[in-house]
Residue frames relative to the residue before (quaternion, step in Angstrom):
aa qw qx qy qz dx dy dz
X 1.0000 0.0000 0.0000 0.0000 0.00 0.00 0.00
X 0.6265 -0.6262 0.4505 0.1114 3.35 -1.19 0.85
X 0.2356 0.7933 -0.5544 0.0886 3.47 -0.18 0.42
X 0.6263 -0.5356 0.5657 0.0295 3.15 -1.90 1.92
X 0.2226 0.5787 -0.7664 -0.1680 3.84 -1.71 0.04
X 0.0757 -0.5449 0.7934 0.2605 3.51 -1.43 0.44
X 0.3577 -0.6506 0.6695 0.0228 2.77 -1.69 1.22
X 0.0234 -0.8458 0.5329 -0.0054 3.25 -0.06 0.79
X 0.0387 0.7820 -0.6128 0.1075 4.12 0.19 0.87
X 0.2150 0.6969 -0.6771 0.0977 3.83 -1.58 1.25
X 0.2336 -0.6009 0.7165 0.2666 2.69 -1.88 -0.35
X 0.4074 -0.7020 0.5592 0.1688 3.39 -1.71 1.19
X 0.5277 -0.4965 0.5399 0.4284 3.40 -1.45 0.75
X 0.5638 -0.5298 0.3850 0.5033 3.66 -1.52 0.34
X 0.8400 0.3217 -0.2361 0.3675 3.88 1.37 -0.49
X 0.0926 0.8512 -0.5035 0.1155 3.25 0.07 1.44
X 0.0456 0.8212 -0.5537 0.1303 3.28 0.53 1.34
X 0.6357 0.3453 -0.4312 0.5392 3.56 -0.70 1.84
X 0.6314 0.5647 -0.4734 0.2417 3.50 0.41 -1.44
X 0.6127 0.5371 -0.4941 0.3033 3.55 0.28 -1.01
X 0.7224 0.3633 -0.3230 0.4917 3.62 0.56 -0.84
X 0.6563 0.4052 -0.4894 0.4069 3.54 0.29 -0.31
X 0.4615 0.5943 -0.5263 0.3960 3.85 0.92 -0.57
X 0.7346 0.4046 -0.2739 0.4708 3.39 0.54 -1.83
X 0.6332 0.5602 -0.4205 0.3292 3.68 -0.06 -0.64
X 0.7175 0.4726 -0.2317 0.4562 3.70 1.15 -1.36
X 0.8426 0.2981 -0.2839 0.3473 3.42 1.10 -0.69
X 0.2053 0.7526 -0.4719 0.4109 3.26 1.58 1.32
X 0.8308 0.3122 -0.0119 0.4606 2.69 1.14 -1.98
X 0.4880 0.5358 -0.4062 0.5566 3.62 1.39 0.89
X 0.6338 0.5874 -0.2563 0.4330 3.17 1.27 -0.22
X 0.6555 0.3684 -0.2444 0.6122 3.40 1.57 -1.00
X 0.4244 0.6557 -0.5109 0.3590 3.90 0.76 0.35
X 0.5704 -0.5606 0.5553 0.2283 3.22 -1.38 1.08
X 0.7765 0.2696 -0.1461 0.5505 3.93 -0.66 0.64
X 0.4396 0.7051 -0.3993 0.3876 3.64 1.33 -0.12
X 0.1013 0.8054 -0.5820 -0.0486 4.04 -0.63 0.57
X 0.8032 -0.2762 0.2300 0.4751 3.75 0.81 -0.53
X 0.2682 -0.7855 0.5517 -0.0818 3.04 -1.11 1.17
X 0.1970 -0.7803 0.5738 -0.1519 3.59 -0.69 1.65
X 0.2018 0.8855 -0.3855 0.1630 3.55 -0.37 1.48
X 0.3082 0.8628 -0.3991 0.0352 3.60 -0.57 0.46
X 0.3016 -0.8199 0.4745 0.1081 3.60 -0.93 0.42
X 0.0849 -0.7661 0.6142 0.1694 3.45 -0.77 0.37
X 0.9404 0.3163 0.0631 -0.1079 2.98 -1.66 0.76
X 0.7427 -0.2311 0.3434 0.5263 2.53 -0.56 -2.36
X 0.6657 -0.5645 -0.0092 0.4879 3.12 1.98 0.98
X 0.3850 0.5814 -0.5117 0.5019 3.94 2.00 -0.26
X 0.0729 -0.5779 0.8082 -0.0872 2.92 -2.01 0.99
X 0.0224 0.6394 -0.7685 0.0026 3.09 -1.68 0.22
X 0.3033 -0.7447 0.5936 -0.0332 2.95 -1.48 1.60
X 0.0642 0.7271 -0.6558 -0.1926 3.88 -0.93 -0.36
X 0.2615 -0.7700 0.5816 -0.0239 3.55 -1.17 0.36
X 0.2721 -0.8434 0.4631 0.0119 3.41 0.39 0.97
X 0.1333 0.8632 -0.4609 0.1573 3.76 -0.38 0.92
X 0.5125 -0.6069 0.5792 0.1831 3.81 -0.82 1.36
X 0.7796 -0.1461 0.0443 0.6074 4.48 0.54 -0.48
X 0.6298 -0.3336 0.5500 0.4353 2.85 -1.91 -0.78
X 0.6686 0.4778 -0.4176 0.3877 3.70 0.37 -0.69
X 0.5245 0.6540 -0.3085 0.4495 3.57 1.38 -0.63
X 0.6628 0.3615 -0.2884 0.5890 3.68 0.81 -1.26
X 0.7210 0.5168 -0.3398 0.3125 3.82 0.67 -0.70
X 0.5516 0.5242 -0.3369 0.5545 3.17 1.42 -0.39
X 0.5137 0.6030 -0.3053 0.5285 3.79 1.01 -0.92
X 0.6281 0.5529 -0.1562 0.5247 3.81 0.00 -1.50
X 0.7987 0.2622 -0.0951 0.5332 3.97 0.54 -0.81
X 0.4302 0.7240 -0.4481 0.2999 3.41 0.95 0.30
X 0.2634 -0.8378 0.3029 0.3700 3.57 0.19 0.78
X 0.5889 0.4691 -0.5147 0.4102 3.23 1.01 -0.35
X 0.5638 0.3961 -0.5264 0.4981 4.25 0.45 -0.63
X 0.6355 0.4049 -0.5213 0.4005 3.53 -0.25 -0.03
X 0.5558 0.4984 -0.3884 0.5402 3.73 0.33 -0.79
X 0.6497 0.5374 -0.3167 0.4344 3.91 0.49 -0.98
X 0.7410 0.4798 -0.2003 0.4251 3.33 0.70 -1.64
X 0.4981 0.6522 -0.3304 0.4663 3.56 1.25 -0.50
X 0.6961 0.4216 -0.2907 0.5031 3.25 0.28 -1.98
X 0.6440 0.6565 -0.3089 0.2426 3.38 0.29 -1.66
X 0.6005 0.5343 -0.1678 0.5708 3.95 1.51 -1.22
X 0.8077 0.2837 -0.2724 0.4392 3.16 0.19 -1.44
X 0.8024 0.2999 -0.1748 0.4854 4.08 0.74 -0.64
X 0.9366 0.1730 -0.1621 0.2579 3.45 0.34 -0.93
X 0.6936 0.4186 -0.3207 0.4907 3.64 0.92 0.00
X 0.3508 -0.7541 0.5016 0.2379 3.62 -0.95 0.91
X 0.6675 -0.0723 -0.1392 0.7279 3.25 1.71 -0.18
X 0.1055 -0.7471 0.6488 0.0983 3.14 -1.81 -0.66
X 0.2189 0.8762 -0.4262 -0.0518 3.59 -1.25 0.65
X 0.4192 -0.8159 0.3607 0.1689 3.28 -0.36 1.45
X 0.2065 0.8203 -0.5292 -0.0657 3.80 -0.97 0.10
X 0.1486 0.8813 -0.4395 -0.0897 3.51 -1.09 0.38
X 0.4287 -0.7051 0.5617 -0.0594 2.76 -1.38 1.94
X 0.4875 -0.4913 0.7028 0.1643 3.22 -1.43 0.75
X 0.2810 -0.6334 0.7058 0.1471 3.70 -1.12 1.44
X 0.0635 0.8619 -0.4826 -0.1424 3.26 -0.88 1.06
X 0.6454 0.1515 -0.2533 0.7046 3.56 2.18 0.81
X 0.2126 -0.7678 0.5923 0.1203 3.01 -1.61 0.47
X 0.1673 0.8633 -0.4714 -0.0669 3.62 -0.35 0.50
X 0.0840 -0.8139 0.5733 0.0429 3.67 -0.10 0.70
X 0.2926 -0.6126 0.7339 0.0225 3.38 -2.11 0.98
X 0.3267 0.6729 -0.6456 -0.1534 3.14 -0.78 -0.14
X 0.4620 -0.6491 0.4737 0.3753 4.37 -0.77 1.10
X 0.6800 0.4379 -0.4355 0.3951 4.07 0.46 -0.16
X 0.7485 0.4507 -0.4417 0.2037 3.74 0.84 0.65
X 0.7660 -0.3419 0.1954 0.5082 3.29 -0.85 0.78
């Protein structure tokens, strides 16, 4: 099986009053998407962040990408909260995971 990352990498304005809920709110509703697999996120700070977004195809992220409410997000998100922003997607073509608590 195929697997998608949007990479999703910004930086907040120093005033982003809302985003936190709209973060939460979008990855509720990125979660109940068809083609949806998992969703890696953090921020520091001084407002850089860097998202991933886990995804079964392209028609999945395209179907995602057209969601009116993420679009309503992606709007606010331009006009108020992100001094920049930059999207990419990449085909995952390994995975290799560690984790020090296993046997």
């Amino acid at each position: 099986m195929a697997v998608y990352a949007v990479i999703f990498t910004s930086k907040l304005k120093l005033s982003a009053e809302g985003y936190e809920a709209m973060a939460e709110e979008m990855e509720r509703l990125a979660r109940a998407q068809p083609g949806f697999l998992d969703i890696e996120s953090v921020r520091a700070p001084s407002g850089e962040g860097i998202t991933v977004c886990y995804w079964e195809s392209l028609a999945a992220i395209a179907a995602w990408k057209a969601n009116v409410r993420h679009q309503a997000a992606q709007k606010r998100g331009r006009e108020e909260w992100y001094e920049r922003y930059s999207l990419k997607i990449c085909q995952v073509e390994r995975e290799d995971d560690f984790s020090s608590n296993t046997p």
